[in-house]
N, C-alpha and C positions, 0 to 999 in steps of 0.2 A: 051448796053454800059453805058445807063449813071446809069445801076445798080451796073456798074465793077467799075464806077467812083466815085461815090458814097461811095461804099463798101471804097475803097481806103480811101477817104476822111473822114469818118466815123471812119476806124478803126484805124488813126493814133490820134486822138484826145484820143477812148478807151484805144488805147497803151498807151498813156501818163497816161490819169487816172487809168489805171490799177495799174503800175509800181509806181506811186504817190502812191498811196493803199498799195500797197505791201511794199514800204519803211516806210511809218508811219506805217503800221501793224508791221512790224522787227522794227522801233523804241519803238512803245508805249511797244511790248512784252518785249526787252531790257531793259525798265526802269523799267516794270511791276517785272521783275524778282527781278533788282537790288534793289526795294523799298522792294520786300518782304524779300531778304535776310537781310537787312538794318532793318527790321521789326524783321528780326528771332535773331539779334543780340541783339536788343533795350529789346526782351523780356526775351532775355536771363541776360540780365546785370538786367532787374529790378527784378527779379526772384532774382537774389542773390545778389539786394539791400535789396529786401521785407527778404529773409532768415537772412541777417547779420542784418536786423533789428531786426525781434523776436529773435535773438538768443540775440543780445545787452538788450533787454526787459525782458526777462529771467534772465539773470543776474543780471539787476540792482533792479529784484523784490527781488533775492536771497541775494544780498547785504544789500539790506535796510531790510528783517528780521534778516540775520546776523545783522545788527545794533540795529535793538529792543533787540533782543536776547542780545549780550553784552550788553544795556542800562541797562536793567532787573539785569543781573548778578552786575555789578556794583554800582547799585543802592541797594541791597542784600549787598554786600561785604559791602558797607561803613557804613551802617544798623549796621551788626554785630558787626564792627569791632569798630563805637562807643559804642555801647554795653559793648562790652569786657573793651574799656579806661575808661567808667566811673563804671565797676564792680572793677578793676584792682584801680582807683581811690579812691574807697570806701575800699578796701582793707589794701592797701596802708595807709588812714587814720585811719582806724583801730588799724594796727599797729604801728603808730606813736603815737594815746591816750593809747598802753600800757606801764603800767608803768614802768619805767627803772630800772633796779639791777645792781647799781652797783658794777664793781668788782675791787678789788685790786690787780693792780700786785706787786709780790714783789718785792720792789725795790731793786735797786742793793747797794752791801753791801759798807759804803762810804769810800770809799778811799782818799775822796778830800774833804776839809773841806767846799766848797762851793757847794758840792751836795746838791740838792733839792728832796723832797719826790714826788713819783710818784703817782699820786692819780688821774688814768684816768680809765675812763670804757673801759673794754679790750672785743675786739669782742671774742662770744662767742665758743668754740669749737665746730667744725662740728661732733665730734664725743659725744658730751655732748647731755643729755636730755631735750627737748624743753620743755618750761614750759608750764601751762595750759592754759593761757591766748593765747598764739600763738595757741596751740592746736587746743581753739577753734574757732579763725579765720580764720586759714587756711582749718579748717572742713567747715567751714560755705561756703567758697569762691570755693571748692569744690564742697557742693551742690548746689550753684547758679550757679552754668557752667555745672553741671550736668555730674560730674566725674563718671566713673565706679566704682574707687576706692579711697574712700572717706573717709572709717574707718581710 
């Protein structure tokens, strides 16, 4: 009997720590689960932070040689293009030190006793033959820009 009594006594303390056991085992596996899902989400968002970052990284390497790239051209273009102002300059002066022929036009026949003689240099005919002086400027201006057709 006092093994029956015993027993009794014994095994209502196990029950308790058993049942104690068994609810924090169902808690801690509860939380265990919730933390790894809470894990599987966490990895998931850094995954496609770390992604949208090299992808942002890639880009901004692509932009900034697009930006050498234009610097490069731009820096070419302004090159040339004073080039050209001060060949186009000298040109220009060129034909400014040729010397001028003047031409007369005929005036008109005077009708009015206070008409005045026209005695201006009249631009030259588009259809008229350039003299040799231009000739040879605009040949010269030719082979400094390096025309095909220069004769």
């Amino acid at each position: 009997m006092l093994w029956k009594g015993m027993k009794t006594m014994m095994t209502k303390p196990f029950t308790i720590a058993l049942i104690l056991s068994l609810s924090f085992n169902v808690l801690f596996g509860y939380l265990s689960y919730s933390f790894y899902a809470d894990k599987q989400v966490a990895e998931q968002s850094l995954k496609a932070a770390t992604d949208a970052n090299k992808s942002l990284e890639d880009a901004l390497v692509k932009k900034e040689t697009a930006c050498k790239v234009t610097d490069v051209i731009v820096s070419e273009y302004t090159k040339e293009k004073q080039e050209i102002v001060r060949e186009t300059d000298g040109v220009l002066d060129d034909i400014d030190k040729l010397p001028s022929m003047p031409v007369q036009v005929e005036s008109k026949p005077k009708r009015q006793d206070n008409a005045k003689e026209q005695t201006k240099d009249a631009p030259v005919s588009l259809d008229g033959r350039l003299g040799d002086d231009i000739k040879r400027v605009l040949s010269q201006s030719c082979h400094s820009s390096k025309g095909s057709n220069c004769d």
